[in-house]
N, C-alpha and C positions, 0 to 999 in steps of 0.2 A: 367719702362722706356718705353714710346711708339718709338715703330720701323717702320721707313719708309723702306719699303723694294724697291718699284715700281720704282724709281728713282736712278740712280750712284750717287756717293759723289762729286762735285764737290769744288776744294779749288785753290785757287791762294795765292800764297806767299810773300811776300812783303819784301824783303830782305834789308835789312839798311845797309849802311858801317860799316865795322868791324863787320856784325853781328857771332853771338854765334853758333859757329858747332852744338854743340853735342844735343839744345833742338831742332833745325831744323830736325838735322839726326832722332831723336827719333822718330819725329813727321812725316814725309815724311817717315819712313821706316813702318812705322805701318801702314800708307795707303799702302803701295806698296802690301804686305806682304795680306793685306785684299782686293786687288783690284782682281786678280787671284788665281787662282789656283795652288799649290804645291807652287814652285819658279820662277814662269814663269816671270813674274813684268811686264806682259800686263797690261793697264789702264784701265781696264773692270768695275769692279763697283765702281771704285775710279777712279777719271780722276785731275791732280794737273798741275798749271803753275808757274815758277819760275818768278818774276819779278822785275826790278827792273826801278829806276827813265828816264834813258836815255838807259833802251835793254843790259849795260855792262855788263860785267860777274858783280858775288857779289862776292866781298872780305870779310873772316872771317875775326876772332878777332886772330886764330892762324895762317894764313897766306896764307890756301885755300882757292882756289875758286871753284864758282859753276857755271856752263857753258852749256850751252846757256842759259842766261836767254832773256827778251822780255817788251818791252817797256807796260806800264800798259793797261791790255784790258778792257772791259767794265767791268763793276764790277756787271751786273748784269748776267753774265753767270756763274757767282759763287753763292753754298749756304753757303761759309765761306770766308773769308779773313783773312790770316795769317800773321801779322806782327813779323817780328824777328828782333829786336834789335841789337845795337851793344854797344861797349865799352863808356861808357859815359865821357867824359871830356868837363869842360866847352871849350875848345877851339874849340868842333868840331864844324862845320857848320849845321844845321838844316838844313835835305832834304822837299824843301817846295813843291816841286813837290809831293813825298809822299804825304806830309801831304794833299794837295789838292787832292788828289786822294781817301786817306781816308774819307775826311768827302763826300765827293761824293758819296761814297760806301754805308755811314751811311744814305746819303739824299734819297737813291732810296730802303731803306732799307735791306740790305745786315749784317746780322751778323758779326761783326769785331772782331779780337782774337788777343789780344797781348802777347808775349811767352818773359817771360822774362825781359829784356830791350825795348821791343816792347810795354809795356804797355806807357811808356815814350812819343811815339811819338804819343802814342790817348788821355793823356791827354795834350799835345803839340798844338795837332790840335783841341782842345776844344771841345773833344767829351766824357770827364769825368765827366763832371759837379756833384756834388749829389752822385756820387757812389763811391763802393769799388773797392778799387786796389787790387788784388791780387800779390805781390813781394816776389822776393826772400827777408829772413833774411840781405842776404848780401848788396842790395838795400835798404831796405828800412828806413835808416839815410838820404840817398843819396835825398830819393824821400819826406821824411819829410821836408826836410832844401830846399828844391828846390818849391816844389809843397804842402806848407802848407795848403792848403783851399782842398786838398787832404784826402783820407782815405786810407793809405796801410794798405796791412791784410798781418801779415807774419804769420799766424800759423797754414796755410795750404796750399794745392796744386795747387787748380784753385778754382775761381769764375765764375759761368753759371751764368748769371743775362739775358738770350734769346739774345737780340740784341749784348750783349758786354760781352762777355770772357774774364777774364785775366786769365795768368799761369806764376805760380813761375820760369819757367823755367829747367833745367837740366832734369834730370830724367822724372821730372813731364809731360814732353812733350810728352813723350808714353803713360800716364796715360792718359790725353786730350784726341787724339787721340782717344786710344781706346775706352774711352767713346763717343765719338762722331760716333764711327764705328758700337758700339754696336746701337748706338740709331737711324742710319739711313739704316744700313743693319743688326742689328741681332746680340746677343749674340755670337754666332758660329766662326762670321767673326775676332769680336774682340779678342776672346781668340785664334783664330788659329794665328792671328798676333804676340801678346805677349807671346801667345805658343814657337814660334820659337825665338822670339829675347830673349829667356830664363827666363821671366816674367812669373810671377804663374796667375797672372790678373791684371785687372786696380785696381788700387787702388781709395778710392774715393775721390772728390774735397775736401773735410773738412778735411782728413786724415792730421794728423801734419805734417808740416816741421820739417826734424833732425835741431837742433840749435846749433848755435855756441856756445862753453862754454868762448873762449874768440876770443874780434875782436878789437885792437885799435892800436894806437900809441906809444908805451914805445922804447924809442930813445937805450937804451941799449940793447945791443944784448944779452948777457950773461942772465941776467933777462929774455927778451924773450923768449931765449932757454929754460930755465926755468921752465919759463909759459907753454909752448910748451909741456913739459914734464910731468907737473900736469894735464892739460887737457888733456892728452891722459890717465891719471889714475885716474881717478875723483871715479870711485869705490873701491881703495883700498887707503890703507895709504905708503907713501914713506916718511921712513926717511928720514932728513934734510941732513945725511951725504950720504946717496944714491943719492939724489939729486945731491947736488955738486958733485960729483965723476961722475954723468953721463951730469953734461954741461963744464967738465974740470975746478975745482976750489976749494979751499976750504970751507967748512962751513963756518967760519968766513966770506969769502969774502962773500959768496952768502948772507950772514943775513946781512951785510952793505949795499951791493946793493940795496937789495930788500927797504930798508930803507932809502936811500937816493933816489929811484925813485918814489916807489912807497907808503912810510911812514907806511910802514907794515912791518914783519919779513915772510921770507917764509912759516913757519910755519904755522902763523894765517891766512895769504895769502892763502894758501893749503883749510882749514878746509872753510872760508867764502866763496869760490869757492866750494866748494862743498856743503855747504847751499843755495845757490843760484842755481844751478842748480838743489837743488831738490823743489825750489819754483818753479822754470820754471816747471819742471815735473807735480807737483801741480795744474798747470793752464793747462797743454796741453794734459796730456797724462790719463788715468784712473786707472795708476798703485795703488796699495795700498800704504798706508802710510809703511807700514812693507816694501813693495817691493823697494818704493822709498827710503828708510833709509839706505838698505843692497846696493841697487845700487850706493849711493852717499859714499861707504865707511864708514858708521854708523855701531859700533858694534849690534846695539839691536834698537829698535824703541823708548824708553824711550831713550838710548844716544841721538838719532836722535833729540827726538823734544825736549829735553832740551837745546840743545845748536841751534834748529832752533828759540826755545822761544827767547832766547836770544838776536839772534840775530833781528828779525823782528816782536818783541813783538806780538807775537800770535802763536798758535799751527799752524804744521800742518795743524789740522780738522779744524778748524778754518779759516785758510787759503783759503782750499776747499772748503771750505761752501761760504765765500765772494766771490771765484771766480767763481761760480758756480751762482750767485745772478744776475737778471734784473738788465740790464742796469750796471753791473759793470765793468771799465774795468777793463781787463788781462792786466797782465804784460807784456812791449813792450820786443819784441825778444829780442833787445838789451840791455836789464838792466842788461847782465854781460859786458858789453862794458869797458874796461879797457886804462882809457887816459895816458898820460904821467903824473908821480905826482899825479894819483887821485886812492886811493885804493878802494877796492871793499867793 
């Protein structure tokens, strides 16, 4: 990675209603943290401005603000622009001041970085054209069904593409960060940051996203409970009567339920849920097929891919070899997405 050292980091922020605390903090505390020395949080080799459309504080999405911020300065005094996102509902109103502000930023050449939700407002202000999105799992149904002539990427952390950044958000915001710390003042700077904030290092942009094992609508709570309870064990096996005893019910009820919501027995529910997320595995991660089998609750690796044959008529190896092939795609994060009535 070439290092600029000669120059401080300059970033301005661009704060959206409702935006997202915790990838702002990550991201602004990693510059602090690498701007001085010890804990001082002088703005010496990092110098950052809070901004937002009309100068007013930002309001998070949990219910802080951030204060003083400053009506948007020249965008050419910055070597970054920080867009942070907030809660998406169609009813909110699009910030067009933002958005004129951004492509202003892009027109004088200025690197632009969407964290999160912020990627939203750059393909908004038609400054995505042709590229990847980098999103969270959790967006990215959201940004398919909205922005289809789109490309989100969930199956990693950020996208460098020079002029336009995206980051998944959360965690990932320090990772950003520090890569971007590392690459304009030094190795040194970045690790003493994520040194303190209790981080071993950055991680890098392609590093997988954790995925959801389920994300949907099932109107029955009892079932969700349920559900709730298999995705938190996805590597061992839970009796049927363990189940029900731990979301308050009988077996009997739970096997109706599960069969009138979702046209599966919890049982087979359990076992295809846990084939599925070792196909994900399969596509994102480099575990072994042994590793994967033991992790998804498989006694042995033959159990594993006998019943993953089964079910997605092909092996494992198999599997990996496809997804591992030019131009093929990976399975979308959400194909364990679980609707109302529709089993897995």
């Amino acid at each position: 990675m070439t290092t600029l050292l000669n120059k401080p980091l300059a970033i301005g922020f661009v704060l959206l209603h409702r935006f997202t605390l915790f990838p702002f903090a990550a991201f602004v505390d990693c510059l602090r943290l690498a701007a001085d020395e010890g804990d001082r949080s002088r703005q010496l080799r990092c110098h950052w401005n809070f901004m937002t459309s009309g100068g007013q504080a930002a309001l998070s999405s949990c219910g802080a603000t951030i204060s003083p911020c400053e009506t948007f300065r020249d965008p050419g005094e910055f070597d970054y622009i920080v867009v942070i996102g907030g809660v998406q509902e169609e009813q909110d109103a699009t910030d067009s001041v933002a958005l004129a502000y951004l492509r202003q930023a892009a027109s004088v050449g200025v690197p632009l970085i969407g964290v999160c939700t912020g990627v939203f407002a750059l393909i908004q202000a038609g400054l995505m054209t042709g590229r990847r999105c980098c999103i969270s799992w959790y967006h990215h149904r959201d940004m398919h069904h909205r922005f289809p002539d789109t490309e989100p990427v969930a199956d990693r952390l950020f996208i460098d593409d020079g002029d336009r950044i995206t980051c998944a958000g959360g965690a990932a915001a320090a990772d950003l960060a520090g890569y971007l710390v590392e690459k304009h003042l030094g190795k040194a700077w970045a690790m003493k940051s994520l040194n303190i904030m209790l981080l071993d290092e950055a991680r890098k942009g392609a590093h997988p996203q954790p995925q959801p094992v389920v994300f949907g609508k099932v109107d029955d709570r009892l079932v969700r409970r349920a559900i709730a309870v298999l995705e938190q064990h996805l590597g061992e096996i839970i009796s049927m009567d363990e189940l029900a005893g731990r979301v308050g019910t009988s077996r009997r009820n739970l096997e109706r339920r599960f069969s009138d919501v979702l046209g599966v027995g919890p049982q087979k529910f359990a076992r295809d849920l846990r084939l599925r997320y070792g196909a994900w595995l399969l596509h994102y991660t480099g575990k072994s097929i042994t590793e994967i089998g033991e992790r998804c609750g498989f006694a042995d690796t033959a159990h594993f891919s006998r019943h993953f044959r089964s079910a997605f008529s092909m092996t494992p190896s198999e599997m990996r070899k496809r997804a591992s092939s030019p131009g093929n795609d990976q399975v979308d994060p959400f194909f364990l997405h679980i609707d109302s009535r529709l089993a897995v």
